[in-house]
C-alpha positions in Angstrom: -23.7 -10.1 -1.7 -24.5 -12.1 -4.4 -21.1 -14.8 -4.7 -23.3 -18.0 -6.5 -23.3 -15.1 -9.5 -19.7 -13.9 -9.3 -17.9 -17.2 -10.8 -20.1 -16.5 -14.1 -18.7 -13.1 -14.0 -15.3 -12.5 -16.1 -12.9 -9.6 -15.3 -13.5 -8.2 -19.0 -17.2 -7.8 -18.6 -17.2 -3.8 -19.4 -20.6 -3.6 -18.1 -21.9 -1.5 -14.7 -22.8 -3.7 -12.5 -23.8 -3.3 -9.2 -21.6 -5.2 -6.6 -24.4 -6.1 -4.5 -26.6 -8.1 -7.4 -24.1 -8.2 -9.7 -27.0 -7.0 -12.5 -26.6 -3.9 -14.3 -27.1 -1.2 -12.1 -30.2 0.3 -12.0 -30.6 4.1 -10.8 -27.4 4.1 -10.1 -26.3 5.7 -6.0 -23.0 5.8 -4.8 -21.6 6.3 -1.2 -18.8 8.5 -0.2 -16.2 5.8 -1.2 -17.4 6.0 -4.5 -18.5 2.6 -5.0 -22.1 2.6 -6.8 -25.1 0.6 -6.3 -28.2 0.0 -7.5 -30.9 2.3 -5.5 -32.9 -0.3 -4.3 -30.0 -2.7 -3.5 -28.7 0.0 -1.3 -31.6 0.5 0.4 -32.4 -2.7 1.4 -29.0 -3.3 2.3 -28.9 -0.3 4.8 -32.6 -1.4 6.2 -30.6 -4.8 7.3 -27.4 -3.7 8.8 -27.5 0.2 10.0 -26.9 0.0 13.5 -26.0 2.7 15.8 -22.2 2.1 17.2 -21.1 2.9 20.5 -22.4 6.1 22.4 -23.5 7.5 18.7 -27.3 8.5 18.2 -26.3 8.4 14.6 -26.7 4.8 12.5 -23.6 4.1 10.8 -23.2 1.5 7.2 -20.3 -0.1 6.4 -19.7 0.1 2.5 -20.6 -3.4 0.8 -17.0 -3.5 -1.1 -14.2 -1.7 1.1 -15.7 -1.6 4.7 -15.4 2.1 5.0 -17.9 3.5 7.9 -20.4 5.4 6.7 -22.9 7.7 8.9 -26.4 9.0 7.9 -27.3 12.1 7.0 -29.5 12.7 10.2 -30.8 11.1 13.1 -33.9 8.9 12.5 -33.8 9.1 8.9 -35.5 6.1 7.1 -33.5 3.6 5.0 -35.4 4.7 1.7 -34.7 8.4 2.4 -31.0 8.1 3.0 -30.9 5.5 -0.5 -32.8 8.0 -1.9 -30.1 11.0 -0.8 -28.1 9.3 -2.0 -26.2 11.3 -5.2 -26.7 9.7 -8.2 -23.9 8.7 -10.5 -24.6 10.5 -13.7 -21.4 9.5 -15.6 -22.5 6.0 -15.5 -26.4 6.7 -15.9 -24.8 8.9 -19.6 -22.9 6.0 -20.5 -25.7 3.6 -20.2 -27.9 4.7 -22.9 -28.6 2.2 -25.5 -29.7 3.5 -28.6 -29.7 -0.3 -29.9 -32.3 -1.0 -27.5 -35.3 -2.7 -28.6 -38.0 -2.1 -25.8 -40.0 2.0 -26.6 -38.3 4.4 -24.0 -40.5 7.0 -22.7 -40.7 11.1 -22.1 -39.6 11.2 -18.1 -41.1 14.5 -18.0 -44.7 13.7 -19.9 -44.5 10.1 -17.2 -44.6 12.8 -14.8 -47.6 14.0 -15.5 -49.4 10.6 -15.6 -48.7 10.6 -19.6 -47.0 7.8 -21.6 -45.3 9.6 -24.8 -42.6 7.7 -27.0 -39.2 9.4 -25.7 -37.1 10.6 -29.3 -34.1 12.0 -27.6 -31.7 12.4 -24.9 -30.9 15.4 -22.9 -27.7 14.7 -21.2 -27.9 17.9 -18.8 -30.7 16.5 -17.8 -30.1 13.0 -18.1 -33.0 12.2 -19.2 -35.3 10.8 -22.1 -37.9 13.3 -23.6 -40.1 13.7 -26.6 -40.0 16.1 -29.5 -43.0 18.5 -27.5 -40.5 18.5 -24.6 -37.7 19.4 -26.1 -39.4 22.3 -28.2 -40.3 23.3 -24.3 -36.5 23.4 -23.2 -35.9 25.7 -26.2 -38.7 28.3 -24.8 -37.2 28.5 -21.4 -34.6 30.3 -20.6 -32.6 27.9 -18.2 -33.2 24.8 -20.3 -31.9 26.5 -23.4 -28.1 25.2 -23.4 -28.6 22.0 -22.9 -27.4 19.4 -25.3 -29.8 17.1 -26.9 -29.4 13.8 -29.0 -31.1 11.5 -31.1 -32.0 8.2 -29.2 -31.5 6.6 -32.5 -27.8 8.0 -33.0 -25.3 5.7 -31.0 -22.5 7.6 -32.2 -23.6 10.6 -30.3 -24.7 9.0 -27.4 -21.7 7.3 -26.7 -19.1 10.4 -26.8 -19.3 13.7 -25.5 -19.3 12.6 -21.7 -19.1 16.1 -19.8 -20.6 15.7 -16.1 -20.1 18.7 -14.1 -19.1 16.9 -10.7 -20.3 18.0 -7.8 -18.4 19.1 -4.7 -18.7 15.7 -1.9 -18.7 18.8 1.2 -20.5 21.4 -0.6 -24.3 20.5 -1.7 -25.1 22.9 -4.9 -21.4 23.7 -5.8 -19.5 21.5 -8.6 -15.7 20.4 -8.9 -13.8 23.7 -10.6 -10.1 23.8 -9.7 -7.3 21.0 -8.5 -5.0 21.9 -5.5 -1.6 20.1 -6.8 -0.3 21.5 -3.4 -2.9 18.6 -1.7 -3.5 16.6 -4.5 -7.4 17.8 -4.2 -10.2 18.6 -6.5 -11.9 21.6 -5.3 -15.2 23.6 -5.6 -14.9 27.6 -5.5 -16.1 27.1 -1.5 -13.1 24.6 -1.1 -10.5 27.0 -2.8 -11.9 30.2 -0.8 -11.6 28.6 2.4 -8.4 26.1 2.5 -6.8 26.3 -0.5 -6.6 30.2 -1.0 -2.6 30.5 0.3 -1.3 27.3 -2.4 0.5 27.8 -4.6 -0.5 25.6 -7.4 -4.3 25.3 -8.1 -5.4 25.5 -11.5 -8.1 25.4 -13.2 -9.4 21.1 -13.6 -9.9 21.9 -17.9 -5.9 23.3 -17.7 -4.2 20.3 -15.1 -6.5 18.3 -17.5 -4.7 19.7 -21.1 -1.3 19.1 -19.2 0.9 15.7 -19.6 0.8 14.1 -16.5 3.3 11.0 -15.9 0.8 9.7 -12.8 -2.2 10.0 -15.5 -0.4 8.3 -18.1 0.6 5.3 -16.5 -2.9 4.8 -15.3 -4.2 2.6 -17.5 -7.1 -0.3 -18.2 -4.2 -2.5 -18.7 -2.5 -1.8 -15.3 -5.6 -2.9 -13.6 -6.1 -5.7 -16.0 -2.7 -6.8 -14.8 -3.9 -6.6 -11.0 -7.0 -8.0 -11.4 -5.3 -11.2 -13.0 -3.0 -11.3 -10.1 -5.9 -11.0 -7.6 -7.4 -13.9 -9.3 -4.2 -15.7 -9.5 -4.2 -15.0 -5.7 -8.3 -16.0 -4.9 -7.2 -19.5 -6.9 -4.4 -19.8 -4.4 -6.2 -19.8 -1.6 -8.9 -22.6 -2.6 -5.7 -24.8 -3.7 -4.4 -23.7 0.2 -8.2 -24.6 1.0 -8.4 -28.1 -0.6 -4.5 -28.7 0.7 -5.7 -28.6 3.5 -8.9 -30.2 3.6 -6.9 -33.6 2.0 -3.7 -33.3 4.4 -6.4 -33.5 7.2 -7.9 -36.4 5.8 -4.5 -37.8 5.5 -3.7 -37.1 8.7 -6.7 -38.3 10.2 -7.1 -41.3 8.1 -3.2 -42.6 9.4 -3.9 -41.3 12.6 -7.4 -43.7 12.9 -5.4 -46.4 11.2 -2.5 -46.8 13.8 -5.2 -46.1 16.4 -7.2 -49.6 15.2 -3.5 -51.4 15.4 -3.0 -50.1 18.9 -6.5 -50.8 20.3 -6.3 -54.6 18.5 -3.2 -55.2 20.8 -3.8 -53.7 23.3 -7.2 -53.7 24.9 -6.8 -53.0 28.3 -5.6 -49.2 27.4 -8.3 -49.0 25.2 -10.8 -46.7 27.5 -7.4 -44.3 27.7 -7.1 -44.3 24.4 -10.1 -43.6 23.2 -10.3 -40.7 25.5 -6.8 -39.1 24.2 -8.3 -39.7 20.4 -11.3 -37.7 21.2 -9.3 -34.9 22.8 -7.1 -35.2 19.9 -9.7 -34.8 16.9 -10.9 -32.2 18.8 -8.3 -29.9 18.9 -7.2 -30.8 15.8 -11.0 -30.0 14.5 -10.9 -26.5 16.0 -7.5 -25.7 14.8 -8.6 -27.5 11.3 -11.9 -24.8 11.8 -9.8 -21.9 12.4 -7.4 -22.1 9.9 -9.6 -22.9 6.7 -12.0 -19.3 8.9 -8.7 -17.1 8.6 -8.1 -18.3 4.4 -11.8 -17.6 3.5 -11.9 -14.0 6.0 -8.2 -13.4 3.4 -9.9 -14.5 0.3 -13.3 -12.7 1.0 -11.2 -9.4 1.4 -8.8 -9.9 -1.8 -12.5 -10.6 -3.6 -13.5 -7.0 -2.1 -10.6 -5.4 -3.0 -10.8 -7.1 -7.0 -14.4 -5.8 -7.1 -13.3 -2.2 -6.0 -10.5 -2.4 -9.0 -12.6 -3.7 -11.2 -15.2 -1.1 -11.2 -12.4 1.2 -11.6 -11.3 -0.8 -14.7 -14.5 -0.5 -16.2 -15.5 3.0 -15.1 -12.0 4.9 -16.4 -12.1 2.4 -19.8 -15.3 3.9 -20.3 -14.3 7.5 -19.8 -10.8 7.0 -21.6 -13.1 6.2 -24.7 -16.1 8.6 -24.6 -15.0 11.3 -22.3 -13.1 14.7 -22.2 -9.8 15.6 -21.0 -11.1 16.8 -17.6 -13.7 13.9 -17.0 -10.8 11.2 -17.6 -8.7 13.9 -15.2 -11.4 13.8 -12.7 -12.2 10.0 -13.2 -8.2 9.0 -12.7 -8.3 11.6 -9.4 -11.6 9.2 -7.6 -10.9 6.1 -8.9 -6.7 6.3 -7.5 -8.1 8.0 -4.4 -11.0 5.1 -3.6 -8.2 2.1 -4.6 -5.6 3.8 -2.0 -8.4 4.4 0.9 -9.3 0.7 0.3 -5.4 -0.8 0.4 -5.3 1.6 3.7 -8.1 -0.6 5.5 -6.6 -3.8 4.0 -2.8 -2.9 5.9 -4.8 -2.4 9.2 -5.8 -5.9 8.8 -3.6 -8.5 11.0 -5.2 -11.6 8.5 -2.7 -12.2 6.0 -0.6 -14.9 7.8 -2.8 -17.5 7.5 -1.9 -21.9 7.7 0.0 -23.3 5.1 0.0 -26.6 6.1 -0.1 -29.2 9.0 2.9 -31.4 10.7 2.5 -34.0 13.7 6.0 -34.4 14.9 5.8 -37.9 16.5 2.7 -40.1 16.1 3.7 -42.5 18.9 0.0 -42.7 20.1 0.7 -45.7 22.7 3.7 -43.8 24.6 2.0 -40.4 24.5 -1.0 -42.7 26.0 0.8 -44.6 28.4 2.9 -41.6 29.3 0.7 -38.3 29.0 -2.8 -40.0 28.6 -3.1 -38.1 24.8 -2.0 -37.5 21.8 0.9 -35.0 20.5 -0.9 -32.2 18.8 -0.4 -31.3 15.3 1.3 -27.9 14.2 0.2 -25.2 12.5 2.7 -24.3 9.8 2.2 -20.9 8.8 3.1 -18.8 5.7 2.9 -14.8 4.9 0.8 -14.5 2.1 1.8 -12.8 -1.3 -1.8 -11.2 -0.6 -0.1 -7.8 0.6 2.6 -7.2 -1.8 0.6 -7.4 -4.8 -1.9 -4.8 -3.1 0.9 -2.4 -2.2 2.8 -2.8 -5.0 -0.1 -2.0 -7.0 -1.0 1.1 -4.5 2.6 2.3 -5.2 2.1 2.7 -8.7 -1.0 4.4 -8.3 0.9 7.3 -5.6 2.0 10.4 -6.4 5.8 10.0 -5.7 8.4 11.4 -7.7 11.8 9.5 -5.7 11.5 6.8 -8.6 11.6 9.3 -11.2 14.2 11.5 -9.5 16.3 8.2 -9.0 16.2 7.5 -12.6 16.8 10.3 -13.7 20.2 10.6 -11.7 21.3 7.0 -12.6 22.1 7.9 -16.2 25.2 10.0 -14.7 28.5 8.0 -14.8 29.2 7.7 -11.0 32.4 7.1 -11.4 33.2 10.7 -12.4 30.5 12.3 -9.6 32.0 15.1 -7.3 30.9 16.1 -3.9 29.7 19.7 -3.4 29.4 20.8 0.1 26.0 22.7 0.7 25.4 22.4 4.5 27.3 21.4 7.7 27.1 21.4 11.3 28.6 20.3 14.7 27.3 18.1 17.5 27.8 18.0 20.6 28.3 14.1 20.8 29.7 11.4 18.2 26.7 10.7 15.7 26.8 7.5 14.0 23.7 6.6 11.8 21.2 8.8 9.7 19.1 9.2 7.0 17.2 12.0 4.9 13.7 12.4 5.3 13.1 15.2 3.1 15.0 17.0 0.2 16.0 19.4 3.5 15.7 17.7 6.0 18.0 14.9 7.7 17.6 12.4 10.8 20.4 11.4 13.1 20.1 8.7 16.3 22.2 9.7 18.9 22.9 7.6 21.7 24.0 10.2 24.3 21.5 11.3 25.6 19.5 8.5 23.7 17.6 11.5 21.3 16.4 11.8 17.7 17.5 14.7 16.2 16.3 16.4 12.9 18.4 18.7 11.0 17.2 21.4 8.2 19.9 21.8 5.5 19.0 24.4 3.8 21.3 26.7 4.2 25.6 26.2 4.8 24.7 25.9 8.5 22.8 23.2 9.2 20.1 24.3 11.8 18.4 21.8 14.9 14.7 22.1 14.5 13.6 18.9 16.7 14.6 16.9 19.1 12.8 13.4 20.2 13.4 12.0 23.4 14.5 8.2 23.2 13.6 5.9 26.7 17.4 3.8 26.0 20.3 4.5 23.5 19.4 4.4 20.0 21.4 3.0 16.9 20.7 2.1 12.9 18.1 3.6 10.9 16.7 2.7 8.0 12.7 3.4 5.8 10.5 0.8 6.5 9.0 1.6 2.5 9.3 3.7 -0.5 8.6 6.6 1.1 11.2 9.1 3.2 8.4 9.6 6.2 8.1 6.0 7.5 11.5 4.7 9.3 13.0 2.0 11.3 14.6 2.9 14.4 16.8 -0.2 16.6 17.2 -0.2 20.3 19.3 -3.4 19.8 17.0 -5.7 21.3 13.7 -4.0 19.9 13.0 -1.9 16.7 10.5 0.6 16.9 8.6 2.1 13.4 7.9 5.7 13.5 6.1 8.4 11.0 7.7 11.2 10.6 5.4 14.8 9.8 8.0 17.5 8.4 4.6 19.5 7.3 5.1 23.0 8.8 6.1 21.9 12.6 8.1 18.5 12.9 6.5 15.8 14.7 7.3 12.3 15.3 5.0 9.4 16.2 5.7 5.9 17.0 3.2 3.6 15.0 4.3 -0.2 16.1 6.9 -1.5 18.8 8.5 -4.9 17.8 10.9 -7.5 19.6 13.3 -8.9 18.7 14.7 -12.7 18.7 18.7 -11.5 18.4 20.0 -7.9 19.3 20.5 -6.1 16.2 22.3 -2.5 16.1 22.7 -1.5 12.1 19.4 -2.6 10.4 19.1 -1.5 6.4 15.7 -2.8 4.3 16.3 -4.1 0.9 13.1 -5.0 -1.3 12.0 -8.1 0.1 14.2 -8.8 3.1 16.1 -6.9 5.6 19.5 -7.4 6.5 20.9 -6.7 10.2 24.0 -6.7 12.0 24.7 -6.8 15.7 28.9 -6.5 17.2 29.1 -10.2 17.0 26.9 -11.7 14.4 25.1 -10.6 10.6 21.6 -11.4 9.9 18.8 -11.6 7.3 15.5 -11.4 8.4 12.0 -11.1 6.6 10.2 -7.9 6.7 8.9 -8.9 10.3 12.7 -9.0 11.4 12.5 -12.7 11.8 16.2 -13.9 11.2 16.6 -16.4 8.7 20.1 -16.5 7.7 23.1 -15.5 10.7 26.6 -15.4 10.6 29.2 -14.6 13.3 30.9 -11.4 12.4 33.0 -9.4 14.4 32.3 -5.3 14.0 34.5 -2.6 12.9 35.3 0.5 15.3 32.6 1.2 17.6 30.1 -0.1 15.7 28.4 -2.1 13.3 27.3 -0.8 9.8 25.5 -2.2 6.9 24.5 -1.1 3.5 21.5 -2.1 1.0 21.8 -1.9 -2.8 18.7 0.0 -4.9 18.3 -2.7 -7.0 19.0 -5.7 -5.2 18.7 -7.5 -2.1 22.5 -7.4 -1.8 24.1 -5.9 1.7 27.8 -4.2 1.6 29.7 -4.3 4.7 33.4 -4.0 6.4 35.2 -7.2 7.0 37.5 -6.9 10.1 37.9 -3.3 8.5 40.1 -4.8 6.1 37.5 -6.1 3.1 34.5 -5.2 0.8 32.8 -7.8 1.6 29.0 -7.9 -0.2 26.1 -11.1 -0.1 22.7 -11.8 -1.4 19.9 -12.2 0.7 20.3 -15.9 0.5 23.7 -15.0 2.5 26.0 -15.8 -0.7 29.2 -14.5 -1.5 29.5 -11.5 -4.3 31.9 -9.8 -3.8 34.8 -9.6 -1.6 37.2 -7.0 -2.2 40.8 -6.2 0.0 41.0 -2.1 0.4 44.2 -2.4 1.8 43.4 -1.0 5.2 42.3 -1.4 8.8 40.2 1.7 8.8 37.2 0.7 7.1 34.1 1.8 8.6 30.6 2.5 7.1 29.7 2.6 3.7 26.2 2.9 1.2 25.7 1.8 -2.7 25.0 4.4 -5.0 22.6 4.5 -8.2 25.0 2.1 -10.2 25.9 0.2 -7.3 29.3 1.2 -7.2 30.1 1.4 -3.0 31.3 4.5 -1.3 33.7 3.6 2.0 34.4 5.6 4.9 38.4 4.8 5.5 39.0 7.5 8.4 40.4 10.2 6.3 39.3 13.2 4.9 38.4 11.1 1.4 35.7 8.6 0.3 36.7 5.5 -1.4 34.4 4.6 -4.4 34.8 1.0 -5.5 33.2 0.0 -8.6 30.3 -2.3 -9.2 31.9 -5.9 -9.1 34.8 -4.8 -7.6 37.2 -3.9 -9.9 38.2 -0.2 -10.5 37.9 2.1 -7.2 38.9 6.0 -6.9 39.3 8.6 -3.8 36.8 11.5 -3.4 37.9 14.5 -1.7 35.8 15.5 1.6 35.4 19.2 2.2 34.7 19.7 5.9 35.2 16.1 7.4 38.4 15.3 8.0 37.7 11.9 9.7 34.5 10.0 7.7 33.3 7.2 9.4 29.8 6.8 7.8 27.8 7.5 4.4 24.2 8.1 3.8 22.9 8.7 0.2 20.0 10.3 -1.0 17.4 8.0 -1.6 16.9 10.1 -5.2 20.9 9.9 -5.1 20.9 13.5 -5.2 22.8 14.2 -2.2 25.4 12.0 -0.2 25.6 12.6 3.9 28.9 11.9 5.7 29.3 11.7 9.4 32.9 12.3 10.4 34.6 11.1 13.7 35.0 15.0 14.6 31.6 14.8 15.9 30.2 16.8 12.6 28.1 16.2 9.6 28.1 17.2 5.9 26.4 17.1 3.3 27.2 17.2 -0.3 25.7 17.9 -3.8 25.7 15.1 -5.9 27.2 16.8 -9.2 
């Protein structure tokens, strides 16, 4: 790829330009991803690097800009005819058309034929220049008589009107007609006929198109402005990491050579020894050196890929926004947030992002390391987790089609204070159930040690009904999501956590995705938005996302066990001290609140949407202490009659209690 070009290059060039020689594309081509190249750039970048891979006959690319793997068409197919099968991108190849240019265009149709006539007009069906003999022509044949023509010397006209019927990526010949809001898919008739037939809302693209569409409208040129300035932000970060680096070594190196001279001036007899240890030394310290400055430029060359893939997306859907029609800019938003999320999915599989921050040497006592070890202490690596990942994901987010966030705010304009509980579904178990969460709108999780299971509940209707069980391989304890979304949870073993994604499409299934260790046990585990905050029956914790502790205090638990609860808004964690206090601290592990609730009883408890706190006291009511700890109120519990821990919605729409009675509940928020 061309990177000597890319410096000269500024994020507000509204140009196409091909990612490969960063000129304006030329005929443009785009793969599967839908990143678009120049013809012949493509095809002299798939007759470098197709390969076949593995036991495949097949030769496979990997896209220039996001990685993804794609396969050829056929076996033995030449680099020029799979560039040339390529489909061509004619939303870009309409908006490209200069009427302001000043070299004489000419009739594609009359080049043809060997004949070079001055081109007067454009046909955007055809996409295409032709002359005023040609375009008489398309008015005498049938077929050719709707298209649209233009004047080449009207910019007004070439520049709007942008109507591309897409077509279908599966089906060669059919074009895009409806969108599937069931899958979030745009479909040709074939598509519809054979997987979409039984949804429930597919519409036609012109109607989704006419419709206001919160996703749509808060996808935006300036959104990606704002993440392409943070990617940059982020490139520049790494070259100051890079040139850190590069001057602590020569720090380093320089003191280290100095007190080496001093040593070898004294002491001469050692000085075969110690010019072997300084060798070894520089060594090792010139791989790790090597290694280090490989992982930041392997970060920064991905972060550049990912900017480039946002940036066409920028320029293409600023583009459409200005010249095109409701269900282009539809159709546009649809490709653009689809290609952006399939690249942020290959960056998370990516185990790069905690790269060196710096170096230590923790004792630079050359002659006794000498004397003693016969070489030198080596220098540390001091690592740091890059911001890299949360500006990607944060960015993803925006671009998902999740409606908690709006659901959440929606429901934090009521005055919690005066909420009431409405009992919709309940059930027994057969063995005390201590921690759960919802995973769906009807559908809740519970851990249950005995025997060590994971069981999910539909509540839809009074009676809650068991629809899966997962067998645990040792006792299981706190829950909480590992993200935004309700499918993705945290599960603690006490000495390990393990992440699972939960399917509640048609059959339940649950799959473990990742095992990890821990440093301290760890039984009630609750995520907040940048740390996580952990307790075990003798200690409290705060840990980064990795669950690495970084703050621990002793704390003695409450009842059988442990609980913890994380505010919406903050990285704040509620819990029951000695059963007898509120007690709530930031995730620097200061103080907030502390507030006496005159009891012994206290047990778990969970913020709500104004971060009032709801407390289980062992009775058959909820205590509701206000935000800051002030005011409080008692809410009656129909069907529990001892509560011992809370679970809200994360929409806040319904509130979960676990009573002592070895039962659930759960309420209505109304």
């Amino acid at each position: 790829m061309a990177d000597s070009k890319s410096k000269n290059l500024s994020f507000n060039q509204d140009k196409f330009r091909c990612p490969i020689c960063l000129e304006e594309v030329r005929n443009p081509k785009y793969l599967p991803c839908f990143h678009t190249f120049c013809k012949s750039c493509i095809q002299t970048y798939i007759s470098s690097t197709a390969a076949c891979t593995g036991d495949q006959s097949v030769k496979t690319i990997e896209c220039p800009v996001c990685r993804k793997s794609i396969t050829a068409p056929r076996n033995n197919v030449s680099s020029e005819e799979w560039a040339y099968g390529l489909p061509q991108n004619k939303l870009i190849v309409s908006m490209s058309v200069d009427a302001e240019q000043k070299e004489t265009s000419y009739c594609m149709f009359c080049l043809r034929n060997n004949e070079k006539v001055e081109a007067k007009h454009w046909c955007k069906t055809c996409i295409e220049t032709i002359c005023d003999d040609c375009k008489s022509l398309h008015s005498r044949v049938p077929i050719l008589q709707n298209h649209k023509f233009f004047s080449l010397t009207n910019a007004r006209d070439l520049k709007n009107d942008i109507e591309i019927d897409e077509p279908c990526p599966l089906h060669k010949g059919k074009y895009l007609e409806v969108f599937c809001q069931d899958h979030d898919q745009l479909c040709c008739s074939i598509c519809f006929a054979t997987k979409h037939r039984a949804c429930k809302k597919v519409e036609a693209i012109e109607d989704v198109a006419a419709e206001p569409n919160p996703l749509c409208s808060q996808m935006t040129p300036m959104c990606f402005i704002n993440v392409l300035e943070k990617l940059e932000n982020i490139q520049e970060e790494y070259k100051s990491k890079v040139k850190k680096l590069n001057t602590r070594k020569q720090e380093i190196c320089a003191c280290t050579e100095t007190k080496v001279e001093e040593i070898k001036a004294f002491l001469d007899e050692i000085k075969a020894k110690l010019d072997k240890a300084h060798a070894q030394w520089m060594k090792q310290f010139e791989q790790k050196h090597s290694d280090a400055i490989g992982s930041i430029e392997i970060a920064s060359d991905e972060v550049k890929r990912y900017a480039m893939t946002v940036r066409e997306a920028k320029t293409l859907l600023e583009k459409v926004i200005e010249h095109g029609s409701l269900k282009q800019v539809f159709v546009t938003r649809y490709k653009v947030r689809h290609q952006i999320l399939e690249h942020v999915d290959r960056l998370r599989n990516l185990k790069i992002w905690d790269v060196v921050d710096d170096y230590n040497q923790p004792d630079t006592n050359f002659l006794n390391h000498v004397c003693k070890d016969e070489k030198f202490e080596n220098v540390r690596l001091l690592e740091s987790l890059s911001s890299t990942m949360e500006v990607v994901e944060k960015f993803a987010s925006s671009l998902q089609n999740n409606k908690i966030l709006q659901r959440r705010t929606i429901m934090a304009q009521k005055d919690w204070m005066k909420i009431k509980l409405e009992k919709v579904s309940t059930s027994n178990l057969s063995t005390m159930g201590f921690f759960g969460l919802f995973i769906d709108d009807t559908k809740i999780l519970l851990s249950i040690e005995s025997p060590p299971s994971l069981l999910v509940y539909d509540i839809t209707d009074s009676t809650a009904t068991l629809v899966y069980t997962y067998p645990c391989p040792s006792a299981p304890y706190g829950l909480c999501y590992s993200g935004e979304s309700m499918d993705k949870v945290y599960l603690s073993f006490g000495t390990r956590v393990e992440h699972y994604q939960i399917d509640i499409n048609g059959t339940v299934m649950i799959k473990k995705i990742e095992t990890i260790q821990l440093e301290r046990e760890m039984r009630a585990i609750s995520r907040g938005s940048s740390v996580i905050f952990a307790r075990s029956n003798t200690e409290r914790m705060i840990c980064d996302t990795k669950f690495s502790v970084i703050h621990k205090t002793p704390c003695v638990k409450e009842g059988d066990r442990p609980f913890s609860s994380v505010s919406f808004h903050y990285d704040q964690q509620a819990f029951a001290l000695n059963g007898t206090n509120l007690l709530i601290v930031d995730e620097n592990n200061k103080e907030v609140v502390n507030h006496s609730l005159n009891t012994k009883d206290a047990r778990g408890m969970a913020f709500d949407l104004q971060d009032n706190v709801f407390v289980c006291m062992m009775s058959n009511k909820l205590r509701q202490i206000k935000h800051g700890g002030g005011e409080s109120r008692d809410i009656d519990l129909l069907g529990i009659s001892v509560a011992y821990n809370v679970v809200l919605h994360p929409t806040g729409e319904k509130v979960m209690v676990l009573g002592r009675e070895n039962k659930f509940c759960v309420y209505n928020v109304t």
